[in-house]
C-alpha positions in Angstrom: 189.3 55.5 52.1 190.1 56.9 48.3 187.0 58.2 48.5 187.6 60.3 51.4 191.4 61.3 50.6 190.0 62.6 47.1 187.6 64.8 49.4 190.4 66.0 51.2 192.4 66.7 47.3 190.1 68.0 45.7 188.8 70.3 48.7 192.5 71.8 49.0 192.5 72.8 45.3 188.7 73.9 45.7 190.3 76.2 48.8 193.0 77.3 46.7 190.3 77.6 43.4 188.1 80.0 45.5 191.4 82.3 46.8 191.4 83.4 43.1 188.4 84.1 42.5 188.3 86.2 46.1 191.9 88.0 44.8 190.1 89.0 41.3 186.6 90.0 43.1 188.6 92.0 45.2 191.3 93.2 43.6 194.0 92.6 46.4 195.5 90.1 48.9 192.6 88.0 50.1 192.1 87.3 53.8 191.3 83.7 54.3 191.4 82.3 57.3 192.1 78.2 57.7 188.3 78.3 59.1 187.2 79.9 55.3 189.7 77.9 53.0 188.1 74.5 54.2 184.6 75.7 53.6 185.1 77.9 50.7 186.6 74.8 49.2 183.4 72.8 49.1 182.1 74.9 46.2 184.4 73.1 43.9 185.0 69.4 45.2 181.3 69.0 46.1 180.4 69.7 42.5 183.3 67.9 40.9 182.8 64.9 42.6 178.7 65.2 42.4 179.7 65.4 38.5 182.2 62.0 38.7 179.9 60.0 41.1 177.4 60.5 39.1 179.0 59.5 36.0 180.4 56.6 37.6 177.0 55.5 39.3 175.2 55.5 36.4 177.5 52.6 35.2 177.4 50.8 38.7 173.3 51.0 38.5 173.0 50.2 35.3 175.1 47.2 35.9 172.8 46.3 39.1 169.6 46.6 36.4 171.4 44.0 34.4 172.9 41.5 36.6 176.4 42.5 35.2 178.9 42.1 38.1 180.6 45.0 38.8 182.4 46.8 41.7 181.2 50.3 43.4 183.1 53.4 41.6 187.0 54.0 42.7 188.1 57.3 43.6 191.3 58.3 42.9 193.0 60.9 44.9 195.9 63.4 43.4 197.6 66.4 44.5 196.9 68.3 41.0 196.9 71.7 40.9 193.8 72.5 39.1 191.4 68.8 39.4 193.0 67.7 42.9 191.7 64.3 41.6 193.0 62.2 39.0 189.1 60.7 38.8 187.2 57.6 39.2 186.3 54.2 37.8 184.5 50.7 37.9 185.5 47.6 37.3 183.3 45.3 35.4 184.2 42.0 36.5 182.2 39.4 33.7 181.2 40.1 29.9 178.8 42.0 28.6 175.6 39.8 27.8 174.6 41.7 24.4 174.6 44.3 22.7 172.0 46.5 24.4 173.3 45.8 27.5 176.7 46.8 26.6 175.0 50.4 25.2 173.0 51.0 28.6 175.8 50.7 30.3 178.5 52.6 28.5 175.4 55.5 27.9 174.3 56.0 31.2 177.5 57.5 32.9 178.2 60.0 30.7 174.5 61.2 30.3 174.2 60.7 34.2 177.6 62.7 34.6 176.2 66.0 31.8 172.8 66.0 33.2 174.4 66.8 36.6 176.9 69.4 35.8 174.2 71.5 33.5 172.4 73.2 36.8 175.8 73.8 38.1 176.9 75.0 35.1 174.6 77.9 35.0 174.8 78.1 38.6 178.1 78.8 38.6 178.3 81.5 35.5 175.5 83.0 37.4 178.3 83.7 40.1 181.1 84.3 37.6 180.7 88.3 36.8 183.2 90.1 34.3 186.2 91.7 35.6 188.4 94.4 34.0 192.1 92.8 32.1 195.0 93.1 34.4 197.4 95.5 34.6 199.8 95.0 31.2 202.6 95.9 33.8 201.9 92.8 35.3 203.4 89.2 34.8 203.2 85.4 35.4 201.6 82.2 33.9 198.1 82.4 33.8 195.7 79.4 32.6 193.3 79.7 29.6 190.7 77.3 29.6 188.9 76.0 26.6 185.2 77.1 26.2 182.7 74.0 24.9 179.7 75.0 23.3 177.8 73.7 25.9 179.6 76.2 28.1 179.2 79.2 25.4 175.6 79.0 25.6 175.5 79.0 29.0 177.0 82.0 29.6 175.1 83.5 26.5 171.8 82.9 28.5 173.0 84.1 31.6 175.0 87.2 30.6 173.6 87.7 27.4 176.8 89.5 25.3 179.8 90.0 27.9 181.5 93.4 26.8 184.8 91.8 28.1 186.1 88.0 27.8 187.7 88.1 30.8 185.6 87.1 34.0 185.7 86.1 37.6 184.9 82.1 37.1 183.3 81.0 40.1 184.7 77.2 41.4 181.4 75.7 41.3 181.6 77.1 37.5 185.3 76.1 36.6 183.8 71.9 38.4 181.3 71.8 36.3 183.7 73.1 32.8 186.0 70.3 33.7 183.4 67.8 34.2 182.6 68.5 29.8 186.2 67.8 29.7 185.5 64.7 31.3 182.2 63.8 29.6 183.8 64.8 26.4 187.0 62.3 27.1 184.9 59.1 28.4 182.8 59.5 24.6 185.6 59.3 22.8 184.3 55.9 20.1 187.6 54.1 20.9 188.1 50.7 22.6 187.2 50.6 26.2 186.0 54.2 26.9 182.7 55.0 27.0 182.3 56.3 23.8 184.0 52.6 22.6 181.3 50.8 24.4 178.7 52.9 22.4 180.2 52.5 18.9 180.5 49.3 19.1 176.8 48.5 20.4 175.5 51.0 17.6 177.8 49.7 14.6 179.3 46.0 15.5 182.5 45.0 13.6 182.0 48.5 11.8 183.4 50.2 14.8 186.8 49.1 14.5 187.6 51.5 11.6 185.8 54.7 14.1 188.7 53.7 17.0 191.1 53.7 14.1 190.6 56.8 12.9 189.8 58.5 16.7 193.4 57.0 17.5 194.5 59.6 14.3 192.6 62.1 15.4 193.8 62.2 18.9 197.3 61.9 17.4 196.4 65.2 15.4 195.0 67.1 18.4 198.8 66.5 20.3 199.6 69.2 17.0 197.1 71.7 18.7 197.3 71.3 22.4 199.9 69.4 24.1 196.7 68.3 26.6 196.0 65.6 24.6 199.9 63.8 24.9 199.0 61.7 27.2 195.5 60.3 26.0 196.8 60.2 22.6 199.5 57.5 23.9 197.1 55.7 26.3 195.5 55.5 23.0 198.3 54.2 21.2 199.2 52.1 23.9 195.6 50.4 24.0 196.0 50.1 20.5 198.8 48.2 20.4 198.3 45.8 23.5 194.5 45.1 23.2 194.1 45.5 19.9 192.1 47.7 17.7 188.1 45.4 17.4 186.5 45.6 20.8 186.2 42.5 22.8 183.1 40.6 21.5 179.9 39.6 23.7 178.2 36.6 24.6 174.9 37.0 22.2 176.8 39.3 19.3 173.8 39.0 17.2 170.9 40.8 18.9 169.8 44.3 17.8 170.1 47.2 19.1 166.5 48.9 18.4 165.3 52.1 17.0 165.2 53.7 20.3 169.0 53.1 21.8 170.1 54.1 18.0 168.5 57.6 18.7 170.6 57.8 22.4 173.0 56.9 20.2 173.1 59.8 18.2 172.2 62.0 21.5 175.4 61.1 22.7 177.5 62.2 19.6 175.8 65.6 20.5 176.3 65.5 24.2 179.9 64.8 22.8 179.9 68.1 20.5 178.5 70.4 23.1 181.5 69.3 25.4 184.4 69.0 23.6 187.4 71.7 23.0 190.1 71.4 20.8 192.3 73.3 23.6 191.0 72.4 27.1 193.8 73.8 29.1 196.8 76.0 28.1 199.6 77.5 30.3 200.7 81.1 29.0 202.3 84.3 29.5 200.1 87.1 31.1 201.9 89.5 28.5 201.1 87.3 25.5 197.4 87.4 26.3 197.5 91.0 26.4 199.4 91.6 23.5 196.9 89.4 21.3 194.0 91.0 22.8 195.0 94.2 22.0 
């Protein structure tokens, strides 16, 4: 059932995504019908939730592979104006065995979840052409979303050296930026979040002092994007209640290997590629116009 409601969510928003993108292609009032919105609307929740299951079923298999008791991922449905979803999750319902089981399983989503959204990624830039700026006459709050490296590149390959930085983002293009917002957030080396699970698999004990200093530098981040309020005190939060060492396994003592320390290291860069200081900003039309002139 929260499955199918965040269908429904995120479709709405995807309906509402893909109006835009018809208003800049064209320049004017788009004509939708109800029979288009619905359809039209696919292009963005198909690929947004094709980028969360996947994340989210990498765990759930990976659990299966090990024995590790866990439930099938939770969908969670939300009116938001730009996701229409508010995510998804598991629930691992036993401890973690060892230390290389806790790595698979914190790994596989997010590398599931990136290598998903990469085809759509370029996919959807291939759609995405540049547009002319708006008319300075014009006003309203317009959104600016931050551009990951990841996402840089792509375009780079697809459009080679844009004369203009303003474009026509396609929805299937703007699922698949989120989805490195996503991917970014879950590798964050703190406590329970992917990224936790990881540090701690790779470094033991050592990994207390990494969620310290993440919990600081998510503090410092609320200094250049208000975005990151509300991780920053889930953080803090976390901090306080559970603590800052990550809850210990049954066999603490078995290695890693050479081979899950490399993935390891894959998923710092996997973290690089995705992450923006300044995912999302609300702004004046006239401000943007101003500083790009």
């Amino acid at each position: 059932m929260l499955f199918l409601l965040t269908i429904v969510t995120t479709t709405y928003v995807g309906g509402c995504h893909y109006t835009s993108y018809r208003v800049a292609e064209t320049g004017g009032v788009p004509t939708l019908l109800f029979s288009d919105f619905i359809p039209n609307g696919f292009w963005y929740s198909f690929t947004f939730l094709a980028i969360l299951g996947s994340h989210e079923l990498g765990h759930y298999l990976m659990c299966r592979y090990h024995n590790v008791d866990a439930t099938l991922p939770f969908f969670l449905p939300a009116p938001l104006p730009i996701t229409g979803t508010l995510g998804a999750f598991i629930r691992i319902r036993e401890p973690f065995p060892n230390r290389r089981v806790l790595f698979d399983i914190g790994f596989a989503g997010p590398i599931a979840g990136f290598l998903v959204l990469i085809p759509f990624l370029f996919i959807g830039l291939a759609w995405s052409p540049p547009v002319a700026p708006p008319d300075p006459k014009q006003s309203g709050i317009v959104i600016l979303l931050g551009e990951p490296l990841l996402y840089q590149l792509a375009d780079r390959i697809v459009w080679g050296m844009r004369q203009t930085d303003w474009i026509n983002i396609h929805p299937m293009a703007l699922a698949a930026l989120l989805g490195q917002f996503v991917t970014a957030l879950n590798l964050f080396p703190f406590g329970q979040f992917d990224g936790g699970h990881i540090s701690y698999a790779a470094l033991g004990r050592r990994s207390t002092i990494v969620s310290l200093v993440t919990v600081v530098a998510a503090v410092g981040l609320t200094f250049i994007s208000p975005n990151w309020y509300l991780v920053a005190g889930i953080m803090v939060v976390m901090l306080i209640v559970l603590g800052p060492r990550h809850p210990s396994m049954i066999h603490e003592d078995e290695d890693l290997g050479t081979g899950r320390r490399l993935l390891a290291i894959s998923a710092v860069v996997i973290f690089i590629l995705c992450f923006t200081p300044s995912p999302l900003r609300l702004t004046e039309l006239t401000e943007v116009l101003t500083r790009a002139r």
